[in-house]
C-alpha positions, 0 to 999 in steps of 0.5 A: 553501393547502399541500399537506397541509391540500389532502390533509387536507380531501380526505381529509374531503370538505371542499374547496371548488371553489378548493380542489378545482381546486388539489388536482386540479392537484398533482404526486401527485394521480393517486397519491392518488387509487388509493390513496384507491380501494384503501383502500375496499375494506377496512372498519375501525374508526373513525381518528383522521383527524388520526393517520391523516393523519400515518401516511399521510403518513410512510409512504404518500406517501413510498413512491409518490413515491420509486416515481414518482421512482426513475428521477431519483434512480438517477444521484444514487445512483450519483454519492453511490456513487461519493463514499463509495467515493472518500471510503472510499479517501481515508482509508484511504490518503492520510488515513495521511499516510506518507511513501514514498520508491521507487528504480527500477533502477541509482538510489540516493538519500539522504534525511534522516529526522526528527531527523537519522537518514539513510538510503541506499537502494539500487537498486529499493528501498522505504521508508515512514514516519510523519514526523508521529508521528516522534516519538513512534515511529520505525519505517520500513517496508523493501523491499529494502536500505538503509542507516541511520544512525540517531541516538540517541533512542527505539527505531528499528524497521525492518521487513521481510517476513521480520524486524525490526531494532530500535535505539536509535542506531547504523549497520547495513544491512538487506537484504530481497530475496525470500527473503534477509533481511540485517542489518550492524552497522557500530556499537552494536548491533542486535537482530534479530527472525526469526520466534521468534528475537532475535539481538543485533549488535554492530559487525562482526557480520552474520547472514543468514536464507536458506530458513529457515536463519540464518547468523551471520557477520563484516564488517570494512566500516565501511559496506556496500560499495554505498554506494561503488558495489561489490557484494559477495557472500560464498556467494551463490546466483548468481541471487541476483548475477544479479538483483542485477547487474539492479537496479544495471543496469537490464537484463534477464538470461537465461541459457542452460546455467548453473546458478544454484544454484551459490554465488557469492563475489567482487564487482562494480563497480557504475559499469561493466558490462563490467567487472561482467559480467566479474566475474560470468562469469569465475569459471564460464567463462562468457561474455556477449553485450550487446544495449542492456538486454537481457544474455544469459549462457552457456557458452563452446562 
């Protein structure tokens, strides 16, 4: 006989001795038991004891067994924990399927998007996209410089943390480094949103957007500078050539006796470090000492 017709019957008082034994054997007699005693204590009207079987066994029985069982399920509630935790940050990163592609100091790479636009990513530079939904909406995520050239077809986006360049096809650069936010059009045109602003490139036009301030400017280059291993600074702060001249290095800079605030115009060769410090340091009278990846820069005594 089963459980619940044993459970029925003694809840009659129609066991037999087989029955009996075999009831006084089960996991949960002992549980059944109190509770039959506790339930004496207290008068009511007559049950339906079919009704009250099932309202006893759907609400009572449960509860005891998971009290007598908590401690075996309390490992497996851990370990089902641990799943929906993974299972949640699965999704919410990896299920985005978005292709990333990271540079690390002194390293440039290229890399072909979706629909044959290209990309050269300087040094120390981030950028993510939908390859699968490429189609449908062409935006690329940037963190630091890069350099599109981006075929014709539906509005490509490149976003940053301090504006948005929107095209439909043409060449420009993008550079978002801290608080300096940079666009060159080299060809077509760019639209260039900064907070409330929309600003419209054309070929050989750049605009610069630096402790709130947008500058407009000029470019005779056909492409940016760095993709021929040369950066070029016009009216820099010189931290800003500093932490520059670190990222194409791969060194550490400190400085000692130099104003960083100053304004920094010239370039630096970006295949040979000597040469580079030389270009840096020269224009201040400055000097420079080198120590493997550590460079230190300061006033001639």
């Amino acid at each position: 006989m089963n459980k619940e017709n044993l459970l029925v019957k003694w809840l009659e008082g129609d066991l037999n001795d087989v029955e009996l034994k075999e009831f006084l054997r089960l996991e949960n007699y002992k549980s059944y038991k109190k509770l039959y005693l506790y339930a004496h204590h207290f008068k009511s009207p007559l049950v339906d004891k079919q009704k009250e079987y099932a309202r006893f066994k759907s609400k009572t029985i449960d509860t005891i067994s998971l009290q007598e069982d908590l401690n075996w399920w309390r490992p497996m509630l851990k370990i089902a924990a641990i799943f929906v935790l993974g299972l949640g940050i699965y999704l919410t990163f990896f299920n985005q399927e978005l292709t990333k592609v990271k540079t690390s100091a002194a390293e440039q790479t290229n890399i072909l998007l979706p629909y044959y636009s290209d990309v050269v990513i300087n040094a120390a530079s981030f950028i993510k996209y939908d390859e699968k939904g490429w189609d449908k909406k062409r935006k690329v995520f940037l963190q630091g410089e890069a350099f599109f050239k981006v075929a014709k077809g539906v509005t490509f986006e490149v976003k940053t943390d301090l504006g948005i360049v929107t095209v439909l096809g043409t060449q420009f650069n993008v550079k978002q480094r801290g608080k300096l936010f940079e666009v060159q059009c080299f060809e077509g045109l760019v639209n260039v949103k900064i907070n409330k602003s929309d600003l419209m490139l054309r070929a050989g036009e750049t605009v610069r957007f630096f402790e709130k301030k947008i500058i407009m400017g000029i470019t005779s280059l056909t492409h940016p500078s760095w993709v021929d291993g040369k950066s070029i600074f016009e009216s820099i702060l010189y931290s800003e050539v500093l932490a520059e001249f670190e990222r194409q290095f791969d060194v550490t800079i400190v400085t000692e006796n130099v104003d960083a605030e100053k304004l920094f115009t010239g370039s630096f060769t970006n295949n040979n470090m000597e040469l580079a410090l030389k270009s840096i340091t020269q224009p201040f009278k400055l000097t420079y000492n080198i120590d493997n990846k550590n460079v230190k820069i300061f006033k001639f005594d």
